[in-house]
C-alpha positions in Angstrom: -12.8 19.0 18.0 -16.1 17.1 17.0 -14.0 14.0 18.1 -12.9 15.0 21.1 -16.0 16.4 22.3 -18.0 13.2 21.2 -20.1 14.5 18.7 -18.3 11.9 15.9 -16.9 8.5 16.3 -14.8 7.0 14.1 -16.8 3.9 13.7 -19.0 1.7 16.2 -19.1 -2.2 15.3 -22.1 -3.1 14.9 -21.8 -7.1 15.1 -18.8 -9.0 15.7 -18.0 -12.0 13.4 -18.7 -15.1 15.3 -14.8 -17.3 15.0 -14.8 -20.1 12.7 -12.9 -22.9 14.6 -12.3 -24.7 11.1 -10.6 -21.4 9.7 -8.1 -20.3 12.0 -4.0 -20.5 12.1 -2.7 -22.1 15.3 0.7 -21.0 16.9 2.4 -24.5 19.2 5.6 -23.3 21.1 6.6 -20.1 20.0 9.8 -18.8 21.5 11.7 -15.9 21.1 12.9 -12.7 23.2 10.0 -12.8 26.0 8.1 -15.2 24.2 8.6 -18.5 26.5 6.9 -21.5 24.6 3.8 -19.8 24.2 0.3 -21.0 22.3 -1.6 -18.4 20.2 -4.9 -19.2 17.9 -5.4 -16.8 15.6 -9.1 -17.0 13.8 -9.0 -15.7 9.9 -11.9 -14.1 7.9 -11.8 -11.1 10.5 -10.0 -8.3 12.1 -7.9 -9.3 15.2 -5.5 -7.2 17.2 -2.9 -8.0 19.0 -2.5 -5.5 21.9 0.1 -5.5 25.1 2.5 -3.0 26.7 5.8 -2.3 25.3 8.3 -5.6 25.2 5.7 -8.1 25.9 6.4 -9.6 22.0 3.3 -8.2 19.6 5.6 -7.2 17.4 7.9 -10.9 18.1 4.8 -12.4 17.8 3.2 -11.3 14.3 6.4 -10.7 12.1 9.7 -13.1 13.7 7.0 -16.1 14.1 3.8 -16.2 12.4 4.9 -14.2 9.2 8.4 -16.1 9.0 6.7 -19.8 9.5 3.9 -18.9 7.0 6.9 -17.6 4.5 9.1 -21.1 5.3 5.6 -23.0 4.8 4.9 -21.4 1.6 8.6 -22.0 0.2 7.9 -25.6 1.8 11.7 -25.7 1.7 12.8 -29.3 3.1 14.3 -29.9 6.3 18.1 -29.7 6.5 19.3 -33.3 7.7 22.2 -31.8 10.0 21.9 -28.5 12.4 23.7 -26.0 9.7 26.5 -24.0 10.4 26.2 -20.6 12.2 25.0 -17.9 10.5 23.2 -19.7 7.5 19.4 -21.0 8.4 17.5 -19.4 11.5 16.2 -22.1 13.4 12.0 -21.3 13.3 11.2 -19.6 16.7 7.9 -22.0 17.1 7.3 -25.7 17.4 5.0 -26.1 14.7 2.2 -23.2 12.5 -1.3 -24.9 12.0 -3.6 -23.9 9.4 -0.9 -22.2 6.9 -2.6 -24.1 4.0 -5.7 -22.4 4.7 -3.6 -18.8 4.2 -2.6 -18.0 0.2 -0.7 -15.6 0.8 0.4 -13.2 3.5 0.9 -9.4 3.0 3.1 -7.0 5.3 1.5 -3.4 5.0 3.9 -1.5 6.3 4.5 2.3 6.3 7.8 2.2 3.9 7.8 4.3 1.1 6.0 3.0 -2.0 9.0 4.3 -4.4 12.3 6.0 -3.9 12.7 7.9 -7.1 9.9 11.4 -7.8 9.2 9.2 -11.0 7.1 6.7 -8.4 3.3 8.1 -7.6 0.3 6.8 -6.4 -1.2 6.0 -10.0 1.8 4.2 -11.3 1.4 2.0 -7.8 -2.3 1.2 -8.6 -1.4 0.3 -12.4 -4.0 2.8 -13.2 -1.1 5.0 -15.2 -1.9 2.3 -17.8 -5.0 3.5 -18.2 -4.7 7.4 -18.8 -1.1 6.3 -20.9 -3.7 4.6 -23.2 -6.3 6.8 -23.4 -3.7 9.5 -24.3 -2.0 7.5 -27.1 -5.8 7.2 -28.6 -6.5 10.4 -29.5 -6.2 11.8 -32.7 -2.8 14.1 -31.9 -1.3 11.0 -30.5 -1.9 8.9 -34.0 -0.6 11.6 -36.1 2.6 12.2 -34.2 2.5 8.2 -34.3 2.9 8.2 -30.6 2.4 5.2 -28.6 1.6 4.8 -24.8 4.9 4.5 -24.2 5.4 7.9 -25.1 3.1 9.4 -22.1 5.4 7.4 -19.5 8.4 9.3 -17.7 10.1 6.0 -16.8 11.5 5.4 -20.5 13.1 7.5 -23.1 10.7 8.3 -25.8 8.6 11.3 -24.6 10.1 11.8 -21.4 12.4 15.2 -21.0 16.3 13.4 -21.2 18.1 16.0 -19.2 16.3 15.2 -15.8 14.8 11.4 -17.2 11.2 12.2 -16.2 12.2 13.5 -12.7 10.9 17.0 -13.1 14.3 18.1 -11.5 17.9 18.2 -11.9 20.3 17.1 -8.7 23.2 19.6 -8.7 26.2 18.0 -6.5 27.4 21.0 -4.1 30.9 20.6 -3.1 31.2 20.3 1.1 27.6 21.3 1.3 24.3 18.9 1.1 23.1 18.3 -2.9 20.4 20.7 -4.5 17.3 19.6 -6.5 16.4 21.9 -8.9 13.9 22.6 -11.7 14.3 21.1 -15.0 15.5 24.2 -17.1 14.8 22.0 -19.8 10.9 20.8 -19.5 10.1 23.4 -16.3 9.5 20.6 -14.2 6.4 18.9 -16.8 8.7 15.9 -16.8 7.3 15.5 -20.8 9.0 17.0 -24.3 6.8 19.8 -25.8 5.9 17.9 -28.4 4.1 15.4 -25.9 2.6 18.0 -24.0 1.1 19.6 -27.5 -1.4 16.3 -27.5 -4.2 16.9 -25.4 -7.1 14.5 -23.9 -10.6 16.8 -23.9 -8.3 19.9 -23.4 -5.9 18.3 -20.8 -2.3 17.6 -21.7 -0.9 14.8 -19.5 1.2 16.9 -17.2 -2.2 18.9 -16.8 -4.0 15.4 -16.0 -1.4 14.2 -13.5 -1.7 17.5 -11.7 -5.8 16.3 -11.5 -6.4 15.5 -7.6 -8.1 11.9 -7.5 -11.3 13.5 -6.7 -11.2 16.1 -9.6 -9.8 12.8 -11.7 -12.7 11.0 -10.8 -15.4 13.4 -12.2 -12.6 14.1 -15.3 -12.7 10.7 -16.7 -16.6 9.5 -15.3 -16.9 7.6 -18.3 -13.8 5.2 -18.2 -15.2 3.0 -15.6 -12.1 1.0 -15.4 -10.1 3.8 -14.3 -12.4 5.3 -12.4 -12.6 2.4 -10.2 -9.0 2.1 -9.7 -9.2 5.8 -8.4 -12.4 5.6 -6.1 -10.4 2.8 -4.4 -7.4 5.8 -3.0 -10.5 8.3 -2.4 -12.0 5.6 -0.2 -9.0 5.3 2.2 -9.5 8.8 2.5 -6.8 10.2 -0.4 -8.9 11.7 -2.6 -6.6 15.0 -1.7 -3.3 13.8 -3.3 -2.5 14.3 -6.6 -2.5 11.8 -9.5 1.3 12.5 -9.9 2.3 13.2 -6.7 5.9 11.9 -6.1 5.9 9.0 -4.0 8.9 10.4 -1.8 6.3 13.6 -0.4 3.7 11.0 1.3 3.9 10.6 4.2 4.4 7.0 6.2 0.6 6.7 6.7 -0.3 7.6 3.3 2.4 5.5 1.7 0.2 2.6 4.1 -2.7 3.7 3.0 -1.9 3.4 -0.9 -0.8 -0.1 -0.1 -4.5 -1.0 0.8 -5.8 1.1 -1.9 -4.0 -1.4 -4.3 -5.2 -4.4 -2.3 -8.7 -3.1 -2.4 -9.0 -2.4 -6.1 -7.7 -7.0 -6.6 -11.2 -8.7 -7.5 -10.8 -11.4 -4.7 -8.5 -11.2 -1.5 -9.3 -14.7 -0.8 -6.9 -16.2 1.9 -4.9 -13.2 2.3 -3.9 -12.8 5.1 -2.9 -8.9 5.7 -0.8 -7.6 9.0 0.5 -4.3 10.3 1.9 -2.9 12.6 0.5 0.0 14.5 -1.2 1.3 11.1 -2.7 4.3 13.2 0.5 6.0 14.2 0.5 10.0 13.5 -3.4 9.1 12.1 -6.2 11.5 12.7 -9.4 10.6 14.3 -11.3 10.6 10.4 -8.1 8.7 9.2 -8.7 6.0 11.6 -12.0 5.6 11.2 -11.4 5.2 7.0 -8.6 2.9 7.8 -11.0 0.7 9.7 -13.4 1.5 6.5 -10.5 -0.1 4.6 -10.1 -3.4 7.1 -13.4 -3.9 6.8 -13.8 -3.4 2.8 -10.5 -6.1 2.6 -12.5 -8.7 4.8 -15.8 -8.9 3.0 -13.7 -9.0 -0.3 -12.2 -12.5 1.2 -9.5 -11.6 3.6 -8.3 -11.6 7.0 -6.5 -8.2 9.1 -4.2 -9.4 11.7 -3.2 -5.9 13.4 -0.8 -4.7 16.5 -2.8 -1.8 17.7 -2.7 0.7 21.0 -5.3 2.2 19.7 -8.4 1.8 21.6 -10.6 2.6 18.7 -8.9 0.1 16.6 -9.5 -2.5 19.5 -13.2 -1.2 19.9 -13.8 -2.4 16.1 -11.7 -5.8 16.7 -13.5 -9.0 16.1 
């Protein structure tokens, strides 16, 4: 309601980056679907967006030419001598890509899920799991049962419950009828043996810790500062709710995104990166927006570049 009625904004630029002329990635010919030979220049080190009705080619545009000739350019695969056969190479759908040596690497941040299986979460994606795995295998409990970090991880046999394999649930095959997850009678749904769950961290056991939201994580382990930055990084695109073993199939598409960028954001450099997505708003609140525009901005100063197709008029408010 504050939104609508104008009281908040999601974000206001305040300057907007001057373009670089010597840093930018320059588009000759591209055509495909409705593109017909058409010149783009797109100017790196900022947040661009790339805006249009439906079918005029954002989408064509950004992935089936720019993203495909920067992928060919970074395989730097020579040039077949002969036209090849049908169905083997796809011709590239632009005359030449200027500038890709100026681009390391570029990074598709897209709203697919970040793991099929309940074992994925969003710790295991940040590689903070490492971490809390060793912190665990540290303590005094964890020596004497001469358990190592390997012990605290659900993806491997070794303290992980073996009738569901660190799932938390059993599938039950219905005959005619659509299959049924339950509860591991086994473990209860802790994922972990009892004798795991009998070591404890400052009174947590690790199915206690990965029930920890990132918030409530963050004040639990204030004096690991390594983990703790891992963490701030998800609580600053605005998922400090989720918990720290939340399965990764119960995000939705925007918070699968929004890990994705947590994980970028927590790399020391992102130095010629160049990121791109698609319509990152879509089903977004108006205070989601304005920390995913928190996040572009954070990825920039930190070396990289946000190459965005947007409807979104606050998203092309903030554009460089």
């Amino acid at each position: 309601g504050s939104y609508l009625r104008g009281e908040r904004v999601t974000m206001q630029p305040v300057a907007r980056r001057s373009v670089n002329t010597k840093r930018m990635l320059k588009v000759h010919g591209a055509t495909l679907h409705n593109l017909k030979n058409l010149d783009v220049e797109i100017p790196l080190g900022m947040l661009v967006a790339v805006t249009g009705v439906s079918g005029s080619g954002k989408s064509t545009l950004v992935h089936d030419v720019l993203y495909r000739a920067l992928e060919a350019a970074h395989r730097a695969e020579p040039e077949p001598e002969e036209p090849e056969v049908a169905g083997a190479r796809v011709a590239p759908a632009c005359r030449r890509l200027e500038g890709a040596e100026r681009v390391r690497q570029a990074v598709l941040v897209d709203q697919s899920p970040i793991g099929r299986t309940p074992r994925s979460n969003p710790i295991t994606y940040i590689k903070a799991f490492d971490i809390v795995r060793g912190l665990f295998a540290s303590t005094a409990d964890a020596r004497r049962y001469g358990f190592t970090p390997g012990h605290f991880s659900f993806n491997v046999p070794g303290g992980r419950c073996e009738t569901c394999q660190g799932d938390g649930t059993v599938t039950v095959e219905m005959q005619f009828l659509a299959d049924v997850e339950l509860v591991c009678d086994e473990c209860k749904g802790k994922r972990y043996k009892s004798s795991v769950l009998e070591v404890h961290y400052r009174g947590l056991n690790i199915y206690d810790v990965l029930q920890l939201t990132v918030k409530e994580a963050i004040t639990f382990f204030a004096d690991v500062p390594r983990l703790v930055a891992k963490l701030r990084m998800l609580d600053q695109v605005g998922l400090g709710y989720l918990r720290l073993g939340q399965s990764a199939t119960t995000l939705s598409g925007g918070e699968a995104q929004r890990v994705k960028l947590a994980a970028h954001l927590g790399q020391a450099s992102c130095e010629r990166t160049l990121f791109i997505l698609d319509e990152p708003t879509t089903g977004l609140h108006f205070d989601d927006i304005a920390m995913l525009l928190d996040a572009f901005q954070k990825l920039i100063q930190n070396g990289g570049s946000v190459l965005v197709i947007e409807h979104n008029l606050e998203v092309i408010r903030n554009a460089d």
